[in-house]
N, C-alpha and C positions, 0 to 999 in steps of 0.2 A: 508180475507178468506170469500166466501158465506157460507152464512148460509143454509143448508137444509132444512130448514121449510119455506124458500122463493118459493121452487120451486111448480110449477103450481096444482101439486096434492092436497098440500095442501089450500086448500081455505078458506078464510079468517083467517088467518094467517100470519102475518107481524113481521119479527123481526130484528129492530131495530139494526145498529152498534153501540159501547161502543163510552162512548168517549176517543180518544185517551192520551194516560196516558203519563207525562212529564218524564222528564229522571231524573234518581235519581241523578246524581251529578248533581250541582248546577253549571247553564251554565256561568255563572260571574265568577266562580271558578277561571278559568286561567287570568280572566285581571287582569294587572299589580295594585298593590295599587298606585295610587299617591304620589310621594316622596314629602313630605312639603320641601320647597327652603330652606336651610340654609343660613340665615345671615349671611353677614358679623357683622363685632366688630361694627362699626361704625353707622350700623342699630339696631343693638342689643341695644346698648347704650343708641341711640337716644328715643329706644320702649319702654325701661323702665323708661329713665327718663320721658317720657309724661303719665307713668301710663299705659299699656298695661299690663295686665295681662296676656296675651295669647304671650306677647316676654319676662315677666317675667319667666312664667312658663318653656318657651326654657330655659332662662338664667341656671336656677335652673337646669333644667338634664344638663345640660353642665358641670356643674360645680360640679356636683355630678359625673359625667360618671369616671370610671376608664380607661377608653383608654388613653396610654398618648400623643396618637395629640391630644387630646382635652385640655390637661391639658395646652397648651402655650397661646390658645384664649384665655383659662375660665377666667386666669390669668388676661390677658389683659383685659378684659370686667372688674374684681373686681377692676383695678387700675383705669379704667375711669370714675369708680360709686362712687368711695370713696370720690369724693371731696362733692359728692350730700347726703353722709351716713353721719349719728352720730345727728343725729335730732329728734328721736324715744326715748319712753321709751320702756325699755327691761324688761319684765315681767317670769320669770321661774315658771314653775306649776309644782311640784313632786308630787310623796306621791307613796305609795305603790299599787299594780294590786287591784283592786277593789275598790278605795279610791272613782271615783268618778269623775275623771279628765277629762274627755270628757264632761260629762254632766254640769260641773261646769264652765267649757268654754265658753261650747254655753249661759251660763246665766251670766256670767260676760261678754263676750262680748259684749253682746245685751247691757248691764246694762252700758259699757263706752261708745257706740256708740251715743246710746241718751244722754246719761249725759255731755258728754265732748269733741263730735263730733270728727273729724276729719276722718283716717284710719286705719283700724287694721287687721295685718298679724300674722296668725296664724300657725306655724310651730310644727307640731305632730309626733312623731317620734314615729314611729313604731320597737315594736322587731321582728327582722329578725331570721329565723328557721337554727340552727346548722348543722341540715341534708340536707336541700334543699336549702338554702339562701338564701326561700322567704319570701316576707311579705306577710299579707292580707290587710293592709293598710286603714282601716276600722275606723277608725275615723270620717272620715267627716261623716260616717251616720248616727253620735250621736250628732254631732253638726248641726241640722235640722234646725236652724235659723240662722246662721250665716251662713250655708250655700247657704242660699237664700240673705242673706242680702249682698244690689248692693256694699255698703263700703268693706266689708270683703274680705279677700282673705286665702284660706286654702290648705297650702303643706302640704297632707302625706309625709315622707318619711322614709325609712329602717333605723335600727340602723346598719344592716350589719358589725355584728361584734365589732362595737366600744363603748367600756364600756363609763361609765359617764350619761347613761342616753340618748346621745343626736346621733345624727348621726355625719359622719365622713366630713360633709361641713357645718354643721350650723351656724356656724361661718360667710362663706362669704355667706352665704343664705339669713342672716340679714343683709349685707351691702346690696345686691341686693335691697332686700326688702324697705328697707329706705332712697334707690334711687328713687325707682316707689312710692316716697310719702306715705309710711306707715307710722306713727306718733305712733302706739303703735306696738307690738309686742311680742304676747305672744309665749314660746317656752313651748311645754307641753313635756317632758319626759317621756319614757317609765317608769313603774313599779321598782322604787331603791329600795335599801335595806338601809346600813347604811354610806356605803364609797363610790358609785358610784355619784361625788360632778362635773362633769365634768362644767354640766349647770352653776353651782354657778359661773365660768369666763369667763361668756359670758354673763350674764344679769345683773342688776341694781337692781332689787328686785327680791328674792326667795321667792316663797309662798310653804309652805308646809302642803299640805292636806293630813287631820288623819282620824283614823277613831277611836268608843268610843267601850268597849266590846268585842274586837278580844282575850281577854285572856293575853295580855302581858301587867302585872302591872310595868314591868321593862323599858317598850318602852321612856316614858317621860323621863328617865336619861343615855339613851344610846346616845354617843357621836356622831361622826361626822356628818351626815346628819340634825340633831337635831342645832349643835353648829352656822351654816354656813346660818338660816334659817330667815327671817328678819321679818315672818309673820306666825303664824300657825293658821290654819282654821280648825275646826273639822266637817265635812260631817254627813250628814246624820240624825242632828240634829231636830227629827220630829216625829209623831207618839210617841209609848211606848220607844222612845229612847233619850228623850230631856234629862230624871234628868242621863242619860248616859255617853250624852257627854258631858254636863255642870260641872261632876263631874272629869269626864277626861280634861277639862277645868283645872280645880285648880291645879290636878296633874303635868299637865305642866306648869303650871305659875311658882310653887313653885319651879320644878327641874331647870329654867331656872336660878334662882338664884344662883344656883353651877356652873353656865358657868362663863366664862370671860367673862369681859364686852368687847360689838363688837368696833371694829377701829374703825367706824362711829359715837361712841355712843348713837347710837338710842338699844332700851331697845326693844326685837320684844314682838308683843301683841301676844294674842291666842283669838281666837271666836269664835263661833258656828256657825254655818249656815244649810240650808236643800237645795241642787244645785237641785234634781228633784223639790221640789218646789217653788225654786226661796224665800227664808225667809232668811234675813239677807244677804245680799247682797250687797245693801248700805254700811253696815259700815265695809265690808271686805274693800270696796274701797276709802272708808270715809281713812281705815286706809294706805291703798298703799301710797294716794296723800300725806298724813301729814308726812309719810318719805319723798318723795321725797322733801317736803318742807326744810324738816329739813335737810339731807346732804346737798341739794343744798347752803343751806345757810352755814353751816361751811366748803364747802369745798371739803367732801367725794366724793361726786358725780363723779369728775374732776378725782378724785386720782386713785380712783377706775378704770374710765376709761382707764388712761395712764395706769395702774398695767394690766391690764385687754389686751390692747397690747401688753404690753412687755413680757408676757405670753405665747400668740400667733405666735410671733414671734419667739420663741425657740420653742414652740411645731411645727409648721411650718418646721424646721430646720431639728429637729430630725425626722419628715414624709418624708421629702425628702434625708434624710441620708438614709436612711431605705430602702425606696423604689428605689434608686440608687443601694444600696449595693445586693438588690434582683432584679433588674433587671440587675445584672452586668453579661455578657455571663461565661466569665471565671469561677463566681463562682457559678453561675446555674453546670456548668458542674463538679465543684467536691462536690456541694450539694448532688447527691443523692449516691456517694462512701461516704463521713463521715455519712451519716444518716446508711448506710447496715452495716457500722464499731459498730457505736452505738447500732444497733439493735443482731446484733454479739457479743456484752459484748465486743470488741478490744478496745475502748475505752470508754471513758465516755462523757456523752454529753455537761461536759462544757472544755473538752482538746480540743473535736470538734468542738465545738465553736468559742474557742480561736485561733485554727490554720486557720479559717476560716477568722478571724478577722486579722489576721497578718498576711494574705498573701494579703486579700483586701485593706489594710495598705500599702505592698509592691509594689501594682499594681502601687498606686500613690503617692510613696515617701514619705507618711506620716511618720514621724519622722527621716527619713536620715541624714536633717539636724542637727538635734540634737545630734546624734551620732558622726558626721563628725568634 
């Protein structure tokens, strides 16, 4: 549009056009993203055994993904890694939401990379939200050294749902991992209470970090998370809080003598440390290696191991009964008439159960024979 104060009357006088203003959507808006090429098995394979992290990190949502096309590859890919897995120590980090476990990562980390070289995979498991089933997945921005360091390698990933502490694949996340030459392996677990033990059959040592002053004088002789624990490290041991936890130190020494003595026979120690300032560190790990000295030598180590498959192997079983019998069409389609019966007071929700159960039985002859 001209402008009026251009024209001739007014004299000296010049006004300038704007400059033309961009479009408010973003003109790249519509190009397509670039689909990354999926892998075959045989690439996938090859990328992890040479150490790629970037066809590890594939491997890992593959094998996490709930689609079940994915579930026949992910399979394949764990059976062709397994012969390059079981060469790793397997490290478990508990302790309760604010103990400390992130930050005590990035300093034991750093503390075995120099110390005892090799490669160390870090697997952090996030709790997943009951309303939305996200994560924030927010660990690695507390582990700032490891996260830069070129050895490390660090998976968030969601608990989605699955009690124990650990997510719902860590299991073959750790063969992945110690395919692509990870040698150590820590698994950090979200936030347990006192029975969520899933971690404890799937690692080789449990470290469980306390904390000294939260008010529960009863915590030292409360059972299961406490009995299952091969190592306890008390946090935060620093400042006006040392004669703290040195004294919650004793506390637990002494309750451990009402436990059984463990299968292994190793006796777990307790010790103090401060993880933001890196104090006592050393002999947390001083004390890790002198177990694996001592199973290794009578034996444990091995046993543990095979127990520790054969575990998995029925838990395994029982996910894919499960998830068969829910994705069965037939019983999809009288799932939601017995839930409207139950929610009715018609019946109760273990006859609904039941007759769900023995008509799923029926589909596929389970127990005919025996009748017959």
């Amino acid at each position: 549009m001209e402008h009026p104060e251009n024209s001739k009357e007014y004299k000296g006088l010049t006004v300038n056009d704007g400059v033309e203003q961009p479009a408010i959507v973003n003109p790249y808006l519509k190009q397509q993203r670039r689909r990354r090429r999926e892998l075959p098995v045989s690439e996938m394979v090859e990328g992890i055994v040479k150490g790629n992290v970037t066809v590890l990190s594939q491997a890992v949502t593959l094998v996490e993904s709930v689609n079940p096309e994915h579930y026949a590859k992910a399979q394949e890919v764990i059976e062709k890694c397994l012969p390059y897995s079981g060469n790793s120590v397997r490290i478990g980090i508990s302790g309760v939401p604010g103990a400390g476990k992130s930050t005590s990562i990035d300093e034991f980390g750093i503390h075995v990379l120099n110390t005892y070289g090799g490669k160390l995979a870090v697997l952090a498991i996030d709790p997943s939200s009951e309303r939305t089933k996200g994560s924030i997945l927010g660990d690695k921005t507390r582990m700032e050294k490891l996260a830069q360091h070129p050895k490390s390698f660090i998976r968030p990933s969601p608990s989605a749902g699955s009690l124990g502490g650990v997510a719902r694949k860590t299991r073959e996340t750790i063969i992945l991992c110690e395919a692509a030459g990870f040698d150590k392996v820590f698994v950090e677990t979200v936030g347990v209470g006192q029975s969520e033990t899933a971690c404890h059959s799937m690692v080789d040592f449990f470290l469980l970090i306390q904390l000294a002053g939260t008010g529960d004088e009863l915590q030292g002789i409360k059972r299961g998370i406490m009995e299952i624990s091969d190592g306890i490290v008390i946090n935060k041991c620093d400042g006006n809080n040392v004669d703290k936890c040195h004294l919650a130190a004793t506390s637990f020494r002494n309750a451990l003598h009402f436990f059984p003595q463990p299968e292994s026979g190793w006796t777990p120690k307790v010790l103090c440390y401060s993880g933001f300032y890196g104090l006592g560190i050393k002999e947390i790990w001083d004390m890790v290696y002198e177990y694996f000295d001592f199973v290794k030598a009578n034996g444990y180590f091995r046993y543990r191991r095979n127990e520790q498959s054969k575990y998995w192997m029925y838990e395994s079983i029982n996910e894919q009964l499960r998830d068969h019998f829910y994705h069965n069409p037939k019983i999809q389609s009288m799932m939601n008439e017995a839930e409207r019966m139950v929610l009715a007071g018609e019946k109760t929700s273990f006859a609904a159960a039941g007759e769900l159960f023995e008509f799923y039985k029926k589909i596929y002859g389970v127990g005919v024979a025996d009748r017959d």
